[in-house]
Structures are given as C-alpha cells and as structure tokens.
SEMI-700563 format. One line per field, with one value per residue (C-alpha): residue number from 1; residue in three letters; x, y, z. Coordinates in Angstrom, 2 decimals. Layout:
<atoms>
num <- c(NUM,...)
residuo <- c(Ala,...)
c1 <- c(X,...)
c2 <- c(Y,...)
c3 <- c(Z,...)
</atoms>
This chain:
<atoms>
num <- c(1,2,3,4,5,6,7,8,9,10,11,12,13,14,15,16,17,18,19,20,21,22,23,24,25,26,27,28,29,30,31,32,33,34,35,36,37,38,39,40,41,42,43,44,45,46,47,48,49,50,51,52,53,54,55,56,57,58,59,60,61,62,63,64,65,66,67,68,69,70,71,72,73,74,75,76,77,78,79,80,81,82,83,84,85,86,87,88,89,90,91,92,93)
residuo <- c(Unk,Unk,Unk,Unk,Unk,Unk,Unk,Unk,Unk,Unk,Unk,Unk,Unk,Unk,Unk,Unk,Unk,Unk,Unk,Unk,Unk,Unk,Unk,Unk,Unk,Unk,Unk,Unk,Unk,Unk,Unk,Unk,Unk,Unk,Unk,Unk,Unk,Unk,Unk,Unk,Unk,Unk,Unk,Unk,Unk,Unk,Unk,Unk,Unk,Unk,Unk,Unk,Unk,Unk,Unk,Unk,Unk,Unk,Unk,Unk,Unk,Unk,Unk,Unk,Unk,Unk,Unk,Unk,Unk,Unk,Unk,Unk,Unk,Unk,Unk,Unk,Unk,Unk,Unk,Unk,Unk,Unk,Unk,Unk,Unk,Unk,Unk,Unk,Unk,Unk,Unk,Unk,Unk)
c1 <- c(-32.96,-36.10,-39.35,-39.47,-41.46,-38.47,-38.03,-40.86,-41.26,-37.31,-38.75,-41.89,-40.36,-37.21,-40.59,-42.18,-41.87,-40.43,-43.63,-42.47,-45.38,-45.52,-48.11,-48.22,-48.55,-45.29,-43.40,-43.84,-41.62,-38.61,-39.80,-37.03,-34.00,-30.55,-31.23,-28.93,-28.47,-27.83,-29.88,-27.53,-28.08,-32.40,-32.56,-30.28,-32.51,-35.91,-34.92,-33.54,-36.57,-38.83,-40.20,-42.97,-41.51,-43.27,-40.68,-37.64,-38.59,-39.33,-35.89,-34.23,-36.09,-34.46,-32.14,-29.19,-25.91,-22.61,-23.36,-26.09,-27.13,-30.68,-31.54,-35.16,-37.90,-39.17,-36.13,-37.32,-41.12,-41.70,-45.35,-44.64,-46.73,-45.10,-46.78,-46.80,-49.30,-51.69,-54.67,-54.21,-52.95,-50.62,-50.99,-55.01,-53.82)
c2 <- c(-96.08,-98.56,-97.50,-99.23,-99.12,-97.50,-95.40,-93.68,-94.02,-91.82,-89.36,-88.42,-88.39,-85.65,-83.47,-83.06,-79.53,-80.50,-78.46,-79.63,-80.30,-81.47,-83.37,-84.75,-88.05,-87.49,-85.93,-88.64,-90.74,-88.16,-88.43,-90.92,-89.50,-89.39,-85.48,-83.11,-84.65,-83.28,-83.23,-86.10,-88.04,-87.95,-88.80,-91.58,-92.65,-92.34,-94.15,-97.00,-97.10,-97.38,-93.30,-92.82,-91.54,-87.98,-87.95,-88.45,-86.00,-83.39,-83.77,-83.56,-80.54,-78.50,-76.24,-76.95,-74.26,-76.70,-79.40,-77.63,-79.42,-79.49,-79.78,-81.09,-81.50,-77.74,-76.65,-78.54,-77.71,-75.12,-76.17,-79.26,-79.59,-79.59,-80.27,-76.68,-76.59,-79.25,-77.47,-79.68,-79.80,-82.42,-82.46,-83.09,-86.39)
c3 <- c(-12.75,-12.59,-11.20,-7.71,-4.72,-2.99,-5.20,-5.91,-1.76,-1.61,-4.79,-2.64,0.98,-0.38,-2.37,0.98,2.57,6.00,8.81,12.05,14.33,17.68,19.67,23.06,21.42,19.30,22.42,24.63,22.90,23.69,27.31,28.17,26.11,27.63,27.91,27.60,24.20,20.74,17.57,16.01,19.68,19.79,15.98,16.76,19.81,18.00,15.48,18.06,19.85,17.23,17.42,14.86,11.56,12.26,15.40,13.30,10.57,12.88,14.35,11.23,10.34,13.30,12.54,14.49,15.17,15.26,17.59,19.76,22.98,24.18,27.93,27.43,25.38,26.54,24.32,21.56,21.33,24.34,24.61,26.07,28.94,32.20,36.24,36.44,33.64,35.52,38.09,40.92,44.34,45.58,49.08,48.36,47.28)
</atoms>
C-alpha cells in the first residue's frame, strides 16, 4: 500500500492507547443528547454535530454490555458537575 497522508494518519490513530478523559469542555457537547441513549446513539450524535474528535474517541473507548442504555451524562463520566454541586442560593436571586 502507498505511503499517504491517510494512511500514515489511520497507522497512528489505531497505535494510540485509547485513556478516556473527560472535561467540562468535552462534556458539554453531550449536554443536548437525546438521553436515554446508547453508546452506538451519542457516537452517532457527536459525530453529527460536529463533537471534537476527543468526544468521539472517548465514546468508543467505553466498554459497553449488549446494547447498554445511558440515562445521562452522570452515567458516563460521574464527575459531571451538576446544580447541586454549585454554592448558591436561588431564592437570593
């Protein structure tokens, strides 16, 4: 096979160790997912909404068991920051 630009892109992508890692940053763009949804589902919407690759790959490095359905993004990276996790008082405002 000839030495391409895709090629050698493919060759280095499948050597990568796959260390899923979450930021706030990444999250967000899960934020609006048609939740409950399955792995399959949010790699299919990241990818349609134009996620950051980082989403996408830490997606596909979940291990999944047959066809299991997520809720929210809590079951997918439990640090996700919620309004419980925020030090303020509504009725202040």
């Amino acid at each position: 096979m000839p030495i391409t630009f895709k090629n050698l892109h493919l060759q280095k992508f499948q050597n990568q160790t796959s260390t899923m890692y979450w930021t706030l940053e990444l999250a967000s763009y899960l934020s609006d997912a048609p939740w409950p949804a399955t792995k399959d589902e949010l790699i299919d919407y990241s990818i349609r909404t134009g996620a950051p690759l980082e989403v996408v790959e830490n997606l596909q490095s979940m291990e999944e068991e047959g066809g299991e359905i997520y809720e929210s993004i809590e079951e997918i990276w439990p640090d996700y920051p919620t309004e419980e996790d925020y030090l303020w008082n509504e009725d202040e405002y």
